[in-house]
C-alpha positions in Angstrom: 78.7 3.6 125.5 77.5 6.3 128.0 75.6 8.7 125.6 75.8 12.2 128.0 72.8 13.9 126.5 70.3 11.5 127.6 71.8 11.5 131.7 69.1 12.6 133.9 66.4 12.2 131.6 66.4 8.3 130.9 68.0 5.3 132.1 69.3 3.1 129.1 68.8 -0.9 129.2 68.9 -3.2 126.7 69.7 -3.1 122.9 66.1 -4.3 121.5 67.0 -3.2 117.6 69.9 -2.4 115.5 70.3 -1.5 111.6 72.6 -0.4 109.4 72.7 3.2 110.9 70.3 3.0 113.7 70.7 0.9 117.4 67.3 0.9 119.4 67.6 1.0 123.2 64.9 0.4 125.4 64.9 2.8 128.1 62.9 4.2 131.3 61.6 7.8 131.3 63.0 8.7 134.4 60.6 11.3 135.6 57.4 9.2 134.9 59.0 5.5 135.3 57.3 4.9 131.8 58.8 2.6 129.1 60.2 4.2 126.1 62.0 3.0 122.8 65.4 5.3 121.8 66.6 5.4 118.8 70.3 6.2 118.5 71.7 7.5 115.6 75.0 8.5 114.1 75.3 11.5 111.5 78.6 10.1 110.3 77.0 6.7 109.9 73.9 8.7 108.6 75.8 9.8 105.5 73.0 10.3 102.9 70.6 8.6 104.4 70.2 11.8 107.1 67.2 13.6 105.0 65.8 10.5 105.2 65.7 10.8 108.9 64.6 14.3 108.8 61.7 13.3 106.9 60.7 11.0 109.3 60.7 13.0 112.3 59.5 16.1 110.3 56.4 13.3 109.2 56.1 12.2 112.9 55.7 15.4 114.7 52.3 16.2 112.3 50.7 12.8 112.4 49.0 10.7 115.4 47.2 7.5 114.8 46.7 4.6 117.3 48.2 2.5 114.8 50.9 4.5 114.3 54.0 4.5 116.8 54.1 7.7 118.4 57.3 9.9 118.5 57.8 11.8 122.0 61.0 13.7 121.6 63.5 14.5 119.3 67.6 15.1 120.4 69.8 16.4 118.0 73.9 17.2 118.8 76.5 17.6 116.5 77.6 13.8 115.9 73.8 11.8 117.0 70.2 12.0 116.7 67.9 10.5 119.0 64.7 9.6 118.4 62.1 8.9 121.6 59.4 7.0 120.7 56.8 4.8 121.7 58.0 1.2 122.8 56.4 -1.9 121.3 57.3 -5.1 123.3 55.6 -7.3 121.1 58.1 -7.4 118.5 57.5 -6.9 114.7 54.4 -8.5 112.9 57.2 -10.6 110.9 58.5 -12.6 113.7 54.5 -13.1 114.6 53.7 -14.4 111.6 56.7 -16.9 111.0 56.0 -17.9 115.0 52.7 -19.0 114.0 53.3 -19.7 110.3 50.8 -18.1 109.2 47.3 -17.0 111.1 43.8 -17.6 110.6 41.6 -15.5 108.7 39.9 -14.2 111.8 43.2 -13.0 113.3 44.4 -11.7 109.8 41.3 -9.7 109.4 42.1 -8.0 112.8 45.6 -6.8 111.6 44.7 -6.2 108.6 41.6 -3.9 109.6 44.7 -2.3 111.8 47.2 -1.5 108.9 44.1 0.1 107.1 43.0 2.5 109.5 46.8 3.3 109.8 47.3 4.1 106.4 44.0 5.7 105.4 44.5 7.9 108.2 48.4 8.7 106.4 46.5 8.8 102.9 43.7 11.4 104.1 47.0 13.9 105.9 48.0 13.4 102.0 51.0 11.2 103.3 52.1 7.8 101.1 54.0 5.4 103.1 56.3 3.8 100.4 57.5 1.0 102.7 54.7 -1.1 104.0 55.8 -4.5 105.1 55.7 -6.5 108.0 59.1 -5.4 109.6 57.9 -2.1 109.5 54.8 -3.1 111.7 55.2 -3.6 115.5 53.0 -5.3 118.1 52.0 -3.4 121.4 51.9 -4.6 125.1 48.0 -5.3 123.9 48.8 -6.9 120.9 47.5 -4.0 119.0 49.4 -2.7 115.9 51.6 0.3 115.3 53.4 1.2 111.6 56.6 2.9 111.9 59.9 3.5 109.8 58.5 7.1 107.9 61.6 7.8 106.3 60.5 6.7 102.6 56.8 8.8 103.5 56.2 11.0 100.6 53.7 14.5 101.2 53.4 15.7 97.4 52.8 19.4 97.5 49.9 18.9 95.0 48.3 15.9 97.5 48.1 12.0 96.9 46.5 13.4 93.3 50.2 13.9 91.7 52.7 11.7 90.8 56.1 10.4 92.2 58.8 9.4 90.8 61.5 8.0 92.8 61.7 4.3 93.0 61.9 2.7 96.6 60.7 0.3 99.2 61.2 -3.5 99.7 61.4 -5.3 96.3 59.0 -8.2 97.5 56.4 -5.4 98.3 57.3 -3.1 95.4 54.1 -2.4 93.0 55.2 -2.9 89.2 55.0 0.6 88.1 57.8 1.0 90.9 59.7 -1.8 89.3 59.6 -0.2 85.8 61.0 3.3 86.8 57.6 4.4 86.0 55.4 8.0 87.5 53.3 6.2 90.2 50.9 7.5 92.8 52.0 6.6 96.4 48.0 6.2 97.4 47.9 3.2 94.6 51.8 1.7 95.4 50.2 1.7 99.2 47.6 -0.4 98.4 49.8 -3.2 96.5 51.6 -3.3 99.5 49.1 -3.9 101.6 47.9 -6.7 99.0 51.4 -8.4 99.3 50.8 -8.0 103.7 47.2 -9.2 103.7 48.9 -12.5 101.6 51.7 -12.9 104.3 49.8 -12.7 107.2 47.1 -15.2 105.5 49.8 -17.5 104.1 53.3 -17.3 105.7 54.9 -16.9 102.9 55.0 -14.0 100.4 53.1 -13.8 96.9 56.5 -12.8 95.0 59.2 -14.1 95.7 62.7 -15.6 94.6 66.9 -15.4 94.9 66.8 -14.0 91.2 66.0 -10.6 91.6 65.2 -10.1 87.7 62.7 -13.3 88.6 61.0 -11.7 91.0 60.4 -8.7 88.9 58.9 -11.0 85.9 56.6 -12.3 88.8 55.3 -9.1 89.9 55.1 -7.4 86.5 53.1 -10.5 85.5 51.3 -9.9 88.6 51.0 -14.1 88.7 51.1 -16.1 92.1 49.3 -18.8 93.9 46.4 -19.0 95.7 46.3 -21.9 98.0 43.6 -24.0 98.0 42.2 -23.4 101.4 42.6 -19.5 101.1 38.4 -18.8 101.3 36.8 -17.1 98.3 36.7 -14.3 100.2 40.3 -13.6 101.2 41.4 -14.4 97.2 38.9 -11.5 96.0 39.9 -8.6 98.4 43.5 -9.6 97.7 43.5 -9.9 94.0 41.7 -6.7 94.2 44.7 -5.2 95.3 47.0 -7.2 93.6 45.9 -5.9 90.1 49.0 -5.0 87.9 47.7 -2.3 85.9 47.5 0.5 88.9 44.3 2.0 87.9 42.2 -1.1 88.5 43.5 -1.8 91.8 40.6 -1.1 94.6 41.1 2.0 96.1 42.1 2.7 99.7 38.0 4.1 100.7 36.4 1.0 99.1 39.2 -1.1 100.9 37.3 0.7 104.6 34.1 -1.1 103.5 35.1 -4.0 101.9 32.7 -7.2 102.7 36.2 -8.9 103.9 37.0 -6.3 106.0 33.5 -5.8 107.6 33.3 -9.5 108.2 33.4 -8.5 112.0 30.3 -9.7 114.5 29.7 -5.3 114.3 29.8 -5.8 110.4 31.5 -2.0 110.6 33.9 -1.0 108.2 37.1 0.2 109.3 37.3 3.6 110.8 40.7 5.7 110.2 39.8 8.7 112.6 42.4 8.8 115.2 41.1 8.8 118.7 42.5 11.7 119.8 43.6 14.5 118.6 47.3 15.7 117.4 47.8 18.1 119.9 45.2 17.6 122.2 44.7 19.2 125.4 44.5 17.5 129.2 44.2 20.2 132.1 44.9 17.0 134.1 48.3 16.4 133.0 49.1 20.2 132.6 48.0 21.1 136.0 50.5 17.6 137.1 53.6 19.0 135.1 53.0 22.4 136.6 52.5 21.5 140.3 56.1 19.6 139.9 57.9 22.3 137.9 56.3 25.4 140.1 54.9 27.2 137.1 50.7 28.1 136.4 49.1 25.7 134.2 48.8 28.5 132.0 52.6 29.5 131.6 53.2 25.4 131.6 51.0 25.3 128.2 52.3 28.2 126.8 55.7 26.1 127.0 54.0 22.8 126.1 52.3 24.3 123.3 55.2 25.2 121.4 55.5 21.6 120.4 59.4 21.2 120.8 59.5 17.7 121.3 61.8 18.0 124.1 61.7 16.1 127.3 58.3 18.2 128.5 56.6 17.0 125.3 57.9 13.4 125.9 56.8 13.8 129.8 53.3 15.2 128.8 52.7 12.7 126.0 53.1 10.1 128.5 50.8 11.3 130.8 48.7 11.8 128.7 49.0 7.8 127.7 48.9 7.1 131.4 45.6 8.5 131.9 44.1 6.8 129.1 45.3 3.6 130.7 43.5 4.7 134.4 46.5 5.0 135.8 47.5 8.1 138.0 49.6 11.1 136.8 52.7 10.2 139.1 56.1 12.5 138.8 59.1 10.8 140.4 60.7 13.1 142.4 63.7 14.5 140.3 64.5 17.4 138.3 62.9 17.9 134.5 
């Protein structure tokens, strides 16, 4: 399928994705040659899942994390939505860790370090992600991590401090007071999650699991699995620290940061959530690049840019931007914006 409002602006390849209402292309940006990831949706397919999407791309445009995947512009028409984001070629952290089996602690300590920053950074905007697993986490060109698939995310107007109540995410990952239909706190539910990932990526294999769903419930409201016997001393404390049933004992998301676990690096530094650069940061580089090629000032470019319309200047700047961070130059194909 030809999908008109994309023509000029990218040139579609290869299905990489598809869900129940979602297809993922991978595409080239045509004006900077850059690789991109487009997310194609249908609003009849959509049905009542579409404030779901909404909330996504409404949670998108105010957050920026190198661990999160970035969103670069947004396309809405009567019958789609497309989504441009960031592209990941390394796949999802799932098919990583059943490639390998499971990974050593070393390697698992990396990730995990990764997912942390990621979600204290989400947990500090007073954002809960309510669907941490390892589909949800995909592996850059560098191997680096990025969390995507906001469109459980919950921003309580009264901050992580009040209480949700809507029950939702995977049921392997699913905290107990989610199971029991209980008030929860999204910081806390996070956490558990995170427990149940940090397992995975040690093991292989999840903490909870079985074909009975009512099985796997007793499981996680007994909070009881198995710790293998190799699994160090170390990775069974941090994880049943997490782990713990009744919410208010679990560790808490800023004790997670300096954890002995998670320090165990040769820098012995605990994890740093600050993003390394800022939401809508400014590079007279890239501006002055844009408005060489479009014939405008740099001023009257940023007055445009500035608006933050995710529309294909946003997309074109964001990758620019990337580009120099890379130390690669600011090139502009020659073609219209």
């Amino acid at each position: 399928m030809k999908y008109i409002d994309l023509r000029n602006q990218y040139i579609l390849e290869r299905t990489i994705g598809s869900g129940g209402f979602a297809k993922v292309k991978l595409a080239t940006h045509v004006l900077t040659g850059e690789k991109v990831a487009i997310k194609i949706m249908k609003k009849a397919t959509l049905g009542e899942d579409l404030p779901r999407v909404k909330l996504e791309i409404d949670a998108l445009k105010n957050i920026s994390h190198q661990h999160i995947c970035k969103l670069f512009q947004v396309i809405e028409t009567s019958s789609h939505i497309f989504m441009v984001i960031e592209y990941c070629p390394g796949g999802e952290l799932l098919d990583h860790i059943v490639e390998r089996q499971k990974l050593g602690e070393r390697e698992s300590r990396i990730f995990f370090r990764q997912i942390l920053s990621a979600v204290a950074y989400l947990h500090h905007h007073g954002y809960a992600h309510r669907d941490l697993k390892p589909e949800n986490v995909l592996l850059d060109k560098n191997q680096k991590l990025k969390l995507i698939d906001f469109g459980l995310c919950a921003k309580p107007e009264g901050g992580l401090e009040s209480q949700l109540q809507t029950s939702c995410g995977s049921p392997n990952y699913a905290a107990p007071e989610v199971i029991k239909g209980k008030q929860y706190y999204g910081s806390e539910t996070d956490v558990w999650s995170m427990g149940v990932m940090l397992y995975a990526l040690l093991c292989g294999y999840l903490p909870f699991d079985s074909e009975s769903i009512d099985q796997l419930y007793d499981k996680i409201l007994n909070g009881k699995y198995s710790e293998p016997t190799w699994m160090s001393p170390g990775s069974r404390k941090i994880i049943r620290s997490m782990l713990k049933v009744e919410p208010g004992q679990r560790i808490k998301i800023q004790d997670l940061l300096d954890h002995s676990w998670v320090k165990r690096t040769p820098e012995d530094r605990p994890v740093n959530f600050r993003p390394d650069h800022e939401l809508h940061e400014k590079d007279d580089d890239v501006i002055r690049a844009m408005a060489d090629h479009k014939g405008l000032t740099p001023d009257e470019l940023w007055s445009q840019l500035n608006e933050w319309s995710y529309n294909y200047d946003t997309c074109t700047y964001l990758l620019l931007v990337a580009r120099k961070k890379q130390g690669l130059p600011l090139r502009l194909n020659p073609t219209e914006f």
